[in-house]
PADORO-537441 format. One record per residue (C-alpha): x, y, z; residue number from 0. Coordinates in Angstrom, 1 decimal. Layout:
residues N
{{X,Y,Z},NUM}
...
END
This chain:
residues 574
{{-38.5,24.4,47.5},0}
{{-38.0,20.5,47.5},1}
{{-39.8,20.3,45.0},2}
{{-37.8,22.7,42.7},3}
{{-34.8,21.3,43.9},4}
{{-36.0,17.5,42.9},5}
{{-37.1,19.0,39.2},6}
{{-33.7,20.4,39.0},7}
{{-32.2,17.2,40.0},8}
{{-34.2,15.3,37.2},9}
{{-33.6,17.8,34.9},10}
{{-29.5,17.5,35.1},11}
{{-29.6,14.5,35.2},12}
{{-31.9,14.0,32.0},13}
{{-29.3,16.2,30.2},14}
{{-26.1,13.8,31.2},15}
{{-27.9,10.7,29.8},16}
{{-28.8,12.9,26.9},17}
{{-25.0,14.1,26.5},18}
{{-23.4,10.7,27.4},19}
{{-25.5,9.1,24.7},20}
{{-25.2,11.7,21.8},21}
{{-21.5,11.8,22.6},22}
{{-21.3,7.9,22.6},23}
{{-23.2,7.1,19.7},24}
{{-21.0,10.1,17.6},25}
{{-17.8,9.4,18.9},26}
{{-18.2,5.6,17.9},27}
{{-19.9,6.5,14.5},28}
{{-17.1,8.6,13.3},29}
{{-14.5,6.2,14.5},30}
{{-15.6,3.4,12.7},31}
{{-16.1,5.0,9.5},32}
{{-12.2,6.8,9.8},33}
{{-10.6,3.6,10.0},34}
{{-12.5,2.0,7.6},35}
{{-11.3,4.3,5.3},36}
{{-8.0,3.3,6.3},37}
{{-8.7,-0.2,5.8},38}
{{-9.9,0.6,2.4},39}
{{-6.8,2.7,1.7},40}
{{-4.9,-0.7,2.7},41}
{{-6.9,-2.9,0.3},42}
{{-6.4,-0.8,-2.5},43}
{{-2.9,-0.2,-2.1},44}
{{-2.1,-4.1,-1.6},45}
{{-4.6,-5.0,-4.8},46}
{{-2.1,-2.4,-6.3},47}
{{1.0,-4.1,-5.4},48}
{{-0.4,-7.4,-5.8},49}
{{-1.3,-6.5,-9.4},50}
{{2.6,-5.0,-9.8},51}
{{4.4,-8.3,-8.8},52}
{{2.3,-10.7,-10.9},53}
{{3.4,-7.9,-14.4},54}
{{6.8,-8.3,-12.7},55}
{{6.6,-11.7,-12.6},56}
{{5.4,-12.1,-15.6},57}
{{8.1,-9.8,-17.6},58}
{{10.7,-12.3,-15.7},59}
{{8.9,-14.9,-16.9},60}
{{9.3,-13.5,-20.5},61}
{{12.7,-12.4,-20.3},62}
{{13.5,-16.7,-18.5},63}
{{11.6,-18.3,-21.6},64}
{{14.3,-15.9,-23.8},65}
{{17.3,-17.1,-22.4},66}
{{16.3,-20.9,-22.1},67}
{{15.1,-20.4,-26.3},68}
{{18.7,-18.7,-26.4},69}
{{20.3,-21.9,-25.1},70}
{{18.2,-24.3,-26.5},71}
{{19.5,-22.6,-30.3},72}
{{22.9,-22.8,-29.6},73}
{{22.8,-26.4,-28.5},74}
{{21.0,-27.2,-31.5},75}
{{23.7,-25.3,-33.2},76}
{{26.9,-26.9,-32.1},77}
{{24.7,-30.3,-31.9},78}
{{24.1,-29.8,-36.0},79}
{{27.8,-29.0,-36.8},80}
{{28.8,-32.6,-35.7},81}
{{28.9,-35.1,-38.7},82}
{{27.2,-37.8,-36.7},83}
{{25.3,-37.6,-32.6},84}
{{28.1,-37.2,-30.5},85}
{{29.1,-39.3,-27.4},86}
{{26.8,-38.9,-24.0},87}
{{30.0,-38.0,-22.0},88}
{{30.2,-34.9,-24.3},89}
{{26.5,-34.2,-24.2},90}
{{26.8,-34.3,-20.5},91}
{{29.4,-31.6,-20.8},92}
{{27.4,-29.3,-22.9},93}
{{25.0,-30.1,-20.7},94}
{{27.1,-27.9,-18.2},95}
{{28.5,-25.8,-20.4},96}
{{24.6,-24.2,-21.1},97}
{{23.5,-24.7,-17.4},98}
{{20.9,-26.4,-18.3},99}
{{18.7,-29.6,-16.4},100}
{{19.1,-32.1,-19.2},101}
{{19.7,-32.3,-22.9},102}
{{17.7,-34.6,-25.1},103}
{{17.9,-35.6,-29.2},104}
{{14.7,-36.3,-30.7},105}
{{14.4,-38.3,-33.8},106}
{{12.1,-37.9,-36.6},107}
{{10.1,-40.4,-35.7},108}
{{9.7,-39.5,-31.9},109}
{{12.6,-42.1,-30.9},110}
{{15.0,-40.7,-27.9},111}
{{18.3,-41.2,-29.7},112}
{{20.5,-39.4,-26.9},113}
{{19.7,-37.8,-23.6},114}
{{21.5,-36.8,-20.3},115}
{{18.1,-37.8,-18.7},116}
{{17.9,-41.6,-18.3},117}
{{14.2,-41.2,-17.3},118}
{{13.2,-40.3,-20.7},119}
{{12.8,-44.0,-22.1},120}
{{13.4,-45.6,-25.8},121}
{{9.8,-43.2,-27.3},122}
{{9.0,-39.3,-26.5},123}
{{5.6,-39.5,-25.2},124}
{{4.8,-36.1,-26.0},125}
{{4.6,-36.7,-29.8},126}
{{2.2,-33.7,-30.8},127}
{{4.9,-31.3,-29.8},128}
{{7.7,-33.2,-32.0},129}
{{5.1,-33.4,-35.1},130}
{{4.0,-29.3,-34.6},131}
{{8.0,-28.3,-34.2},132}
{{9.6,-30.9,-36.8},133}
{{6.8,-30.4,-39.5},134}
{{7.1,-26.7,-39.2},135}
{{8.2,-25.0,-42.4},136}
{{9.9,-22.7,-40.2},137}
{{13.8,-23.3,-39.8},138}
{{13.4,-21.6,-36.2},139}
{{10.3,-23.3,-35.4},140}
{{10.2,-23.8,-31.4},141}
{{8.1,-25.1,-28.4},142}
{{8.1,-23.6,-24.8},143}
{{6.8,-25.6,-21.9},144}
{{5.9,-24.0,-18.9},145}
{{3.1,-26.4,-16.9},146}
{{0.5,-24.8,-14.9},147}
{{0.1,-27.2,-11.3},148}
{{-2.5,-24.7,-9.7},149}
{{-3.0,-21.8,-7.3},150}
{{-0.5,-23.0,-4.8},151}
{{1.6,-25.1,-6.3},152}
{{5.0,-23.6,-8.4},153}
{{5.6,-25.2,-12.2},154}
{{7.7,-28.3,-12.1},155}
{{8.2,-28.7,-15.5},156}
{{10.0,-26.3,-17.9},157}
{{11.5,-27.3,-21.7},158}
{{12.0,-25.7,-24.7},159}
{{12.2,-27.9,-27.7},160}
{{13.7,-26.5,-31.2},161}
{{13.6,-27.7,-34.7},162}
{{17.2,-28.9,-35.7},163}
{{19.0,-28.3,-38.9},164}
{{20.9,-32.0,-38.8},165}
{{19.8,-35.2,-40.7},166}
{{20.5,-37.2,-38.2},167}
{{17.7,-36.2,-35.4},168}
{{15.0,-34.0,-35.6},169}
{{15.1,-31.9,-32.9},170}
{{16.7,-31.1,-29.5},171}
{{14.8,-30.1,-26.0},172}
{{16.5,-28.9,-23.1},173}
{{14.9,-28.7,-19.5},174}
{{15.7,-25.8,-17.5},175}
{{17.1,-26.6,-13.8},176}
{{13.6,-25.8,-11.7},177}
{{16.2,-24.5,-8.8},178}
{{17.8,-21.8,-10.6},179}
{{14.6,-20.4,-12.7},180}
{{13.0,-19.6,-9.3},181}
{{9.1,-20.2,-10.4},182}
{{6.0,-18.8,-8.4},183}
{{2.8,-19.3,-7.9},184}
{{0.3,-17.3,-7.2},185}
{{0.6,-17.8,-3.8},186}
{{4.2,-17.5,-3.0},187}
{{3.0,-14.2,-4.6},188}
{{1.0,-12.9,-2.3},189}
{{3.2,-14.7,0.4},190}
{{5.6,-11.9,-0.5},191}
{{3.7,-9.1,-1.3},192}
{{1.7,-8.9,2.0},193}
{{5.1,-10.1,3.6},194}
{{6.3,-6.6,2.8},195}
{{3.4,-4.7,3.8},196}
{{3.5,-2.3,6.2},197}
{{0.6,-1.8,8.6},198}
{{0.1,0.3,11.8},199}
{{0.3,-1.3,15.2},200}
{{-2.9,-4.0,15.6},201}
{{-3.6,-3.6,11.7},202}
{{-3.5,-7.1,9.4},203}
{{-3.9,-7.8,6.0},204}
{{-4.6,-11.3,5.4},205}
{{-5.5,-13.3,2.1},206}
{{-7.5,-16.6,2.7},207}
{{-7.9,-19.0,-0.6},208}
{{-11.3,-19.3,-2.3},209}
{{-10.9,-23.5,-3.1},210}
{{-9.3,-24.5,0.4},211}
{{-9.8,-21.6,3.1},212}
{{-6.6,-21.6,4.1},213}
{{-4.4,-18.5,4.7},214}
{{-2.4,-17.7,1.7},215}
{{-0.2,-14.6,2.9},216}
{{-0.4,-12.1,6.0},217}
{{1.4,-9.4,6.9},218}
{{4.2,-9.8,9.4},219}
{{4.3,-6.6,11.8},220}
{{1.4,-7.4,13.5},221}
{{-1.0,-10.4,14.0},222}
{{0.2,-13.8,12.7},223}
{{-3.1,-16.1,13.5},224}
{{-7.0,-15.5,12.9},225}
{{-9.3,-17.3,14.6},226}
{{-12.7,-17.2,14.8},227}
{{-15.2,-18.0,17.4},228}
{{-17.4,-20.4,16.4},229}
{{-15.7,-21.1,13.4},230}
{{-14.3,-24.7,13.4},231}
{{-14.3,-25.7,9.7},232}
{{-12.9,-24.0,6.4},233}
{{-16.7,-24.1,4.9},234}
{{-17.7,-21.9,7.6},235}
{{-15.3,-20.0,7.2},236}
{{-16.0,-19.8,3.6},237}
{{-19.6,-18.7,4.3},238}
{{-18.9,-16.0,6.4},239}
{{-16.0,-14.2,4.4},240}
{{-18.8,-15.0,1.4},241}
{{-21.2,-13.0,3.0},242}
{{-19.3,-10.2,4.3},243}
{{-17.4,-10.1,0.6},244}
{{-19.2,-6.6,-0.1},245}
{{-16.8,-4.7,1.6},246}
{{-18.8,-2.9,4.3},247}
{{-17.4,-2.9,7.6},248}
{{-18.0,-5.9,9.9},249}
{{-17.2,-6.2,13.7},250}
{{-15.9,-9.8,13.9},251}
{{-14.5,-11.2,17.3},252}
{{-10.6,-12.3,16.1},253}
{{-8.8,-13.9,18.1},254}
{{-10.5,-12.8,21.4},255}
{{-10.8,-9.4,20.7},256}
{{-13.3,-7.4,18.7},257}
{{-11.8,-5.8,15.5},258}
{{-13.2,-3.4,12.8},259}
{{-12.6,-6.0,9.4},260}
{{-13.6,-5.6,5.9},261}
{{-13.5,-8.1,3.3},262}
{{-13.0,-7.7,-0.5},263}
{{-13.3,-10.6,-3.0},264}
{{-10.6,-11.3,-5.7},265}
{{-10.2,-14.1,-8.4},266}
{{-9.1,-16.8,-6.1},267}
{{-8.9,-15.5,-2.8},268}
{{-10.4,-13.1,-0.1},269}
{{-8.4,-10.2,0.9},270}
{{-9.2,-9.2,4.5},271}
{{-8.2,-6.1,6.7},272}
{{-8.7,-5.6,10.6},273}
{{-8.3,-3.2,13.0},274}
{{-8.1,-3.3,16.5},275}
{{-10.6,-1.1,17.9},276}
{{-8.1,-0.4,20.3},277}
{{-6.4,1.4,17.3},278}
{{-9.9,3.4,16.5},279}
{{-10.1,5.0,19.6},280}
{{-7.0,7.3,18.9},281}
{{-8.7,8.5,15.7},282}
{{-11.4,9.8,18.3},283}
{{-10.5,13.3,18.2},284}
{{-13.0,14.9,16.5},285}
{{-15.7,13.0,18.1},286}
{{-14.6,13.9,21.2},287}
{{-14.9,17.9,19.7},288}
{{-18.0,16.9,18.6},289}
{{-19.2,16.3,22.0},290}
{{-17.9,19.3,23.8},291}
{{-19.9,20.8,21.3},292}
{{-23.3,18.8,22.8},293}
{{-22.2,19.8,26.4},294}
{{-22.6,23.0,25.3},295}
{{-26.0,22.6,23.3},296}
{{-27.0,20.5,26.7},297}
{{-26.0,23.0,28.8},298}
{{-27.7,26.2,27.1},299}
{{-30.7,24.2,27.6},300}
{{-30.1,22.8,31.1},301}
{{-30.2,26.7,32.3},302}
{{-33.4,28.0,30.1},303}
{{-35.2,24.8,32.2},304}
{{-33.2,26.5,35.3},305}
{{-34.7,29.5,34.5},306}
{{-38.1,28.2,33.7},307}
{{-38.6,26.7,37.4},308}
{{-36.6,29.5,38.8},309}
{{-39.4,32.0,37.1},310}
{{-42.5,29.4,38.3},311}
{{-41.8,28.5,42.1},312}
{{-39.9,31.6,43.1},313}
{{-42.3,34.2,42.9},314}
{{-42.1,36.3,46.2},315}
{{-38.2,36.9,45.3},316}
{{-38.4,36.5,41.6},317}
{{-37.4,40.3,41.6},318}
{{-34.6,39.5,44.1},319}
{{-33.2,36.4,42.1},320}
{{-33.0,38.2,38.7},321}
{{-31.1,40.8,40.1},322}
{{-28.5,38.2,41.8},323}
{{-28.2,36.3,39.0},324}
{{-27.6,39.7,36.7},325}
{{-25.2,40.9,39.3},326}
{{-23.1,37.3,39.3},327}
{{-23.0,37.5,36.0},328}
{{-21.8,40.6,35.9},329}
{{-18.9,39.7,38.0},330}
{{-19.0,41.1,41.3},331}
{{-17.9,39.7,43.7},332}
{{-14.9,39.8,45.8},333}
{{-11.3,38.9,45.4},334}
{{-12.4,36.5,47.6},335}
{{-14.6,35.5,46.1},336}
{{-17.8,35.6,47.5},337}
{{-20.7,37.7,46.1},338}
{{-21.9,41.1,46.7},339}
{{-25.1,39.8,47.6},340}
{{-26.5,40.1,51.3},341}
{{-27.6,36.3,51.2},342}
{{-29.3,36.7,54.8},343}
{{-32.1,38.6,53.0},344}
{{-32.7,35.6,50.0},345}
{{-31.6,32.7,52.0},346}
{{-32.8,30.3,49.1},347}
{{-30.7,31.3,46.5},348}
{{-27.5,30.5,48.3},349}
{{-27.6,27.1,47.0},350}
{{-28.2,28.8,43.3},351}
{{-25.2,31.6,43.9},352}
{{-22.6,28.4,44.5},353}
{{-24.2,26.1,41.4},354}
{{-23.6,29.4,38.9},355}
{{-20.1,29.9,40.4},356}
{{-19.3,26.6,40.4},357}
{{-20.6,26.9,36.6},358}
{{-18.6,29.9,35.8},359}
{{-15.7,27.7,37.1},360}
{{-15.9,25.0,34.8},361}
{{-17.1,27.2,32.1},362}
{{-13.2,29.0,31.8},363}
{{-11.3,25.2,32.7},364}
{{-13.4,24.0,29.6},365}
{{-12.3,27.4,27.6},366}
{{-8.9,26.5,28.5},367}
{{-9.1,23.1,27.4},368}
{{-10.3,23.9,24.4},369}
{{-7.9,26.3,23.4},370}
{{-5.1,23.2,24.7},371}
{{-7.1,20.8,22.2},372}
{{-6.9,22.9,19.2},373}
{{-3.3,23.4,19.4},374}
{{-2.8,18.8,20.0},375}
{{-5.0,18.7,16.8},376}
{{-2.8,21.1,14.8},377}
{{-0.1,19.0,16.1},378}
{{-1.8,15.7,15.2},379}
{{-2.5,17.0,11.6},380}
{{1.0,17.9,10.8},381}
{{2.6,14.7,11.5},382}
{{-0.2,12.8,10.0},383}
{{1.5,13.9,6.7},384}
{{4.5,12.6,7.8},385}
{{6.3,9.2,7.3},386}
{{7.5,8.0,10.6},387}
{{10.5,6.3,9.5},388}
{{12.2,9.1,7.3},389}
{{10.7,12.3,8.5},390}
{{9.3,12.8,4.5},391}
{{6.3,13.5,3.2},392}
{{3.6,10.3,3.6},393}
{{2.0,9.2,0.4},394}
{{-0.9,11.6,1.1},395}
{{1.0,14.6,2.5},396}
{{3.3,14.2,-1.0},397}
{{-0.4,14.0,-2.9},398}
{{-1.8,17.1,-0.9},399}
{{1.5,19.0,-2.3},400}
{{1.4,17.8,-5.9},401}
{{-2.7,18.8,-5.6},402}
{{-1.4,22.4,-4.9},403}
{{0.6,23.1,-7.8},404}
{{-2.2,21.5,-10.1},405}
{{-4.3,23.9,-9.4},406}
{{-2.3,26.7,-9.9},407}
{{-3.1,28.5,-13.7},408}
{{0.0,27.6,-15.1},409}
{{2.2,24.8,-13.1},410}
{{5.6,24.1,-13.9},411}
{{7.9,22.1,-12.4},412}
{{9.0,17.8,-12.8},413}
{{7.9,14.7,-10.8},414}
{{10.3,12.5,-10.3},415}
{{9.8,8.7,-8.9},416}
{{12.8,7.3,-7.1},417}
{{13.0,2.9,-6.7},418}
{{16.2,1.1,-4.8},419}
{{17.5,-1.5,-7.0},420}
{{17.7,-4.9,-5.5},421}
{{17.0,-3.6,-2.1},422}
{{14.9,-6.6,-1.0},423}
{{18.1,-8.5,-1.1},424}
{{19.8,-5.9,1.7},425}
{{16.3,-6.5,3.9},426}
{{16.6,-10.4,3.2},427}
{{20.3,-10.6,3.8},428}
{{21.3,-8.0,6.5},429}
{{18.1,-7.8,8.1},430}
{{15.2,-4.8,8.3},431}
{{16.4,-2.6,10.3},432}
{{19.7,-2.4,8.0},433}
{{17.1,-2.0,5.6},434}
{{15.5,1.2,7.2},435}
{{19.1,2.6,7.9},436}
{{19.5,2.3,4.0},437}
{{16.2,4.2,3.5},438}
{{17.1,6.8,6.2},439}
{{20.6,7.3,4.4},440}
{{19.3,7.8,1.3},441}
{{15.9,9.8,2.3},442}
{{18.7,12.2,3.8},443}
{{20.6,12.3,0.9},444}
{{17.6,13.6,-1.3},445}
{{17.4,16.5,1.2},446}
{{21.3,17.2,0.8},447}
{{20.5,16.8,-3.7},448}
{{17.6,19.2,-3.9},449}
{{16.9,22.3,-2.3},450}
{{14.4,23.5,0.4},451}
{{11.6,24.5,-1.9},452}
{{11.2,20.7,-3.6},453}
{{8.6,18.2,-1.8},454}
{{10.3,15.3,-0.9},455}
{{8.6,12.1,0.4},456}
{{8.6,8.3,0.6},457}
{{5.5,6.5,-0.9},458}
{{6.0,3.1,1.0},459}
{{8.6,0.5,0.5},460}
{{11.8,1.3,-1.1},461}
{{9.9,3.8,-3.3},462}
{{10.7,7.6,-2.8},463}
{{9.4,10.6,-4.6},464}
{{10.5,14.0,-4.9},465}
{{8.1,17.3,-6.8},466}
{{10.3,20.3,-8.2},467}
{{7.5,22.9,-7.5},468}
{{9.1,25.7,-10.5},469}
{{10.2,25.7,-14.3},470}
{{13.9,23.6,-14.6},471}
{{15.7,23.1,-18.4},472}
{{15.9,19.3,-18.9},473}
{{20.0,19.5,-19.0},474}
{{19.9,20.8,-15.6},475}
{{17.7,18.4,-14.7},476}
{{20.2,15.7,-16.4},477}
{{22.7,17.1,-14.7},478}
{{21.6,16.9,-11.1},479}
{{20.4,12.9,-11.9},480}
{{23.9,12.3,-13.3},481}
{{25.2,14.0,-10.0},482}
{{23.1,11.7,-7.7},483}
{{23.9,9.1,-9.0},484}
{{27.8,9.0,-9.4},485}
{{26.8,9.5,-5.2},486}
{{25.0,6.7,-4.4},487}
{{28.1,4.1,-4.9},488}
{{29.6,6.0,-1.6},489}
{{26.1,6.5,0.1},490}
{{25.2,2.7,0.0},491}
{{29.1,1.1,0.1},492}
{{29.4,-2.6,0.8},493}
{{25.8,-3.1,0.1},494}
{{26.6,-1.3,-3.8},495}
{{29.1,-4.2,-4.5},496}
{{27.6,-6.7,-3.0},497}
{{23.9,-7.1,-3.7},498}
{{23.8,-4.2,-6.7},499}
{{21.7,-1.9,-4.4},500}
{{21.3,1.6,-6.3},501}
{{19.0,3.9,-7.7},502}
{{16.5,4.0,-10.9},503}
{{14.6,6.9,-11.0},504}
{{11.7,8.1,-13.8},505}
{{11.0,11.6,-14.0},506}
{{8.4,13.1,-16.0},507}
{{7.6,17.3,-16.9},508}
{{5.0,19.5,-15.4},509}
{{3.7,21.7,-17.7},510}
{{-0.3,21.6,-17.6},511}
{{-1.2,18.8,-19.9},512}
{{-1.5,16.7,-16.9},513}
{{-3.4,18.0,-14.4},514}
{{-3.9,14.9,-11.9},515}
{{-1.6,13.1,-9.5},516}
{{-2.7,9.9,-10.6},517}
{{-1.9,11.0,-14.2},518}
{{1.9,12.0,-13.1},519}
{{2.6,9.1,-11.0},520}
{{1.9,7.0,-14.0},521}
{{3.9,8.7,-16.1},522}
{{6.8,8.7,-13.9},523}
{{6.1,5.1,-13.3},524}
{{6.4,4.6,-16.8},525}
{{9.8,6.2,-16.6},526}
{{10.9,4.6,-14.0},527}
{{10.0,1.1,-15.6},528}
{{12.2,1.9,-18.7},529}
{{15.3,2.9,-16.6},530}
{{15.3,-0.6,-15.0},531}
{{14.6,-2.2,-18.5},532}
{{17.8,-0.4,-19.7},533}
{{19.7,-1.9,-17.0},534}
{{19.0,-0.1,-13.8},535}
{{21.1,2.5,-11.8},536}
{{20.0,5.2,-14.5},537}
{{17.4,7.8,-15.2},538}
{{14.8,8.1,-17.9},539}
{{12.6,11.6,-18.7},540}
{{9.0,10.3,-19.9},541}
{{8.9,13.6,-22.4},542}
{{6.1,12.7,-23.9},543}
{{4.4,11.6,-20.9},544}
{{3.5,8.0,-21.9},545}
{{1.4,6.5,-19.5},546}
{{0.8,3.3,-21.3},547}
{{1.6,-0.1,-19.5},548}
{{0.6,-2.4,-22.5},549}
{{2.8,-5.4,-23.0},550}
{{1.7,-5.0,-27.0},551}
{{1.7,-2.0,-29.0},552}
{{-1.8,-0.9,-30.0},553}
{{-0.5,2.3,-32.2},554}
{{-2.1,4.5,-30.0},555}
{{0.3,6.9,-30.9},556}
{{2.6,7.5,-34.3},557}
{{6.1,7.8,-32.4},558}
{{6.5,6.1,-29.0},559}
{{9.9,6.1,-27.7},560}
{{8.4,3.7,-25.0},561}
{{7.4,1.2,-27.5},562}
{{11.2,1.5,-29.6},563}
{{12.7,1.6,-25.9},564}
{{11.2,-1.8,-24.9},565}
{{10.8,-3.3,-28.2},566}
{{7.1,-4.0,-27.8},567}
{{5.9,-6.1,-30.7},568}
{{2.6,-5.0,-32.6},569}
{{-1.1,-6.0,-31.4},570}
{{-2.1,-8.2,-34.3},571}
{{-6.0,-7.2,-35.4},572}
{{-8.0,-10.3,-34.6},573}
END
């Protein structure tokens, strides 16, 4: 018998290595590949905002070079009405009268007859521009300077020069006051685009530049340094986010800690996102199903070995054992609870009778756990659709909804996309958690405009979005954005007078020809990017649902209301 009991020793103990290693190696696995997904789904949506700011920037930019052209004609203009070049005292005035950094007359032969700007000398140096702009057979003929410093530095040089009408010069440049135009570069960019990224607790984005290997941007909820072991010098630095730039996961020890990271390369940077894995281990549920499901299979084959020993070394009571076991099995025993067996007459399978109760035991504690797990996970599933702050739907609950209704035969219904106009300046100004008050107001609000059945949720940000799930006539819908509207003057108060914070919204019809999420949200986003061309704190419905984001009309289409809208001049064939 010492020798059955030492087999079944070894053999329980083989199976707890096995389970302990299949349950590691699975748990880990799974993991690891959940939040990298995650860290992907961080990437991409930062690449996405990054990309966002820099058209934003660049529409600004547009609509800047405008106005300063704008100013630079009307100085020209009241500089030409004068018989002869009027006194410097008065050209300082103008000078304030236009807002402008300096004014300066040019002569025809590149001589600085007049300028606010006593740095300017007796000769304009830059005489190719005065030659291209006086020369021009144009009467409006014009020169914009914007100069271009580098990845991190912002322009510090911004003119417009314009062809003038009078005899007496040949034409006028005015430099814009660098202060007031509020230039970027690519880096205060990203500064502020991962500055308002959101990331769960122990979860960083940072961006680390390609010529220098400094840190560009990072996000600000979480970690604020990134060290690496090892690493003393920007080039190695360099060499490791060069080789890791494939954007696989790595485990890289930052700052003293291990954490799941991936890397993606962009133009002049590296984007990188890490995890704690202190974080991973709450995504660990289903690993941890997946090894109750290997205690099982380990068990099941713990007792056919049982039975295989019990059925070789046992053989005067074989007969006896089978019939213990069958009756145990079967359940009787007392209430308490102690078997029916007379276990003077097998003496040896005492030992046996207590392991298979003691079995039976943790057999219904592991039943009951079970059954307690299932109902957590159900739990854990439902408010993983939810966004934490506002109690909507997250960006991927809101997308599992919109999926829904796609599929249906016929779907009907509007997607509406919901921005806060200057609310940046609330968060800058009165702080963020006056910002997420603002967002909790007005997430609340949406519940009180639109009824039980819509889908409400916030995408991230200030952005909100809200799916009508059913046919509704385009006045009504009119009607209920009016209605919201003339609302959110009370809902925001101070904050609606004082930085401008209100609503733009872009709303676009369901109706079957788009049958994607990603086809919607653009459409809406389309929308929405008209009603804050047309001034903000109104609607626009994208009928036509124009998904087109071009800063030059290609005629991809014979009537564009987008392209009448925005005044989008033609792509010129090459």
């Amino acid at each position: 018998m010492r020798r059955l009991y030492r087999r079944l020793a070894l053999t329980f103990m083989v199976s707890a290595l096995l389970l302990v290693l299949v349950f590691t190696i699975s748990m880990y696995e799974r993991t690891r590949t959940e939040n990298g997904h995650y860290l992907n789904q961080l990437l991409d949506s930062v690449e996405m905002n990054l990309e966002k700011a820099q058209e934003d920037y660049e529409a600004r930019l547009e609509l800047l070079k405008k106005d300063y052209l704008n100013r630079a004609w009307a100085v020209e203009y009241v500089l030409s009405g004068e018989e002869q070049i009027i006194p410097e005292a008065e050209l300082s005035v103008l000078k304030e009268l236009m807002e402008v950094q300096d004014i300066t007359l040019i002569g025809n032969s590149g001589e600085i007859l007049l300028s606010t700007n006593k740095d300017m000398g007796e000769l304009y140096k830059y005489t190719g521009e005065i030659d291209a702009v006086a020369s021009a057979r144009d009467e409006k003929a014009y020169d914009i300077h914007i100069d271009s410093p580098g990845f991190a530095q912002r322009p510090q040089s911004f003119y417009v020069t314009v062809k003038a009408k009078s005899e007496e010069f040949a034409a006028v440049r005015i430099d814009a006051d660098i202060s007031r135009a509020d230039l970027k570069s690519r880096k205060d960019l990203i500064e502020s685009t991962l500055g308002q990224a959101t990331t769960e607790y122990r979860t960083s984005i940072i961006a680390v530049g390609k010529e220098n290997g400094r840190i560009v941007g990072i996000t600000e909820n979480n970690l604020q340094q990134f060290e690496i072991p090892g690493v003393e010098t920007t080039e190695q630095l360099l060499e490791i986010l060069h080789s890791a730039r494939n954007g696989d996961q790595r485990l890289f020890m930052i700052n003293g800690e291990y954490r799941n990271t991936l890397v993606r390369e962009q133009e002049s940077m590296y984007l990188i996102a890490c995890s704690s894995l202190d974080s991973v281990l709450r995504h660990m549920f289903w690993s941890f199903v997946e090894g109750i499901l290997g205690i099982g299979a380990v068990s099941v084959f713990t007792i056919l070995l049982v039975h295989r020993h019990l059925k070789k070394y046992l053989f005067t009571y074989f007969e006896q054992v089978k019939e213990s076991i069958t009756r145990i099995l079967a359940g009787e025993r007392s209430m308490a609870g102690e078997t029916a067996i007379d276990e003077s007459e097998v003496p040896e399978i005492r030992p046996l009778v207590e392991t298979i109760l003691e079995l039976e035991k943790k057999y219904i504690d592991k039943a009951e756990g079970m059954t307690r797990m299932e109902g957590e996970l159900s739990v854990a599933q439902a408010k993983a659709k939810y966004d934490k702050l506002t109690g909507l739907y997250n960006r991927s609950g809101f997308e599992e909804k919109v999926e829904e209704l796609l599929k249906s035969e016929d779907p009907k219904g509007a997607f509406i996309l919901f921005d806060l106009d200057n609310f940046k300046r609330v968060n800058d100004m009165e702080g963020h958690p006056e910002g997420d008050r603002m967002l909790e107001r007005f997430a609340g609000y949406l519940g009180a405009v639109f009824r039980k059945g819509d889908s409400i949720g916030r995408l991230g940000g200030d952005e909100f979005v809200v799916l009508i799930p059913n046919p509704m006539p385009q006045d009504i819908l009119e009607q209920k954005f009016d209605a919201l509207l003339s609302g959110i003057k009370d809902l925001f108060g101070a904050y609606y007078e004082k930085y401008g914070t209100s609503v733009s919204i872009g709303a676009v019809p369901i109706d079957g020809t788009v049958r994607t999420y990603k086809g919607l949200y653009k459409c809406a986003d389309t929308a929405l990017y008209i009603a804050k061309y047309l001034g903000k704190n109104r609607y626009y419905i994208n009928e036509k649902k124009i998904s087109c984001m071009k800063r030059e009309c290609i005629r991809c289409r014979a009537d564009c209301p987008r392209s009448r809208i925005l005044k989008l001049p033609e792509k010129k064939n090459s």
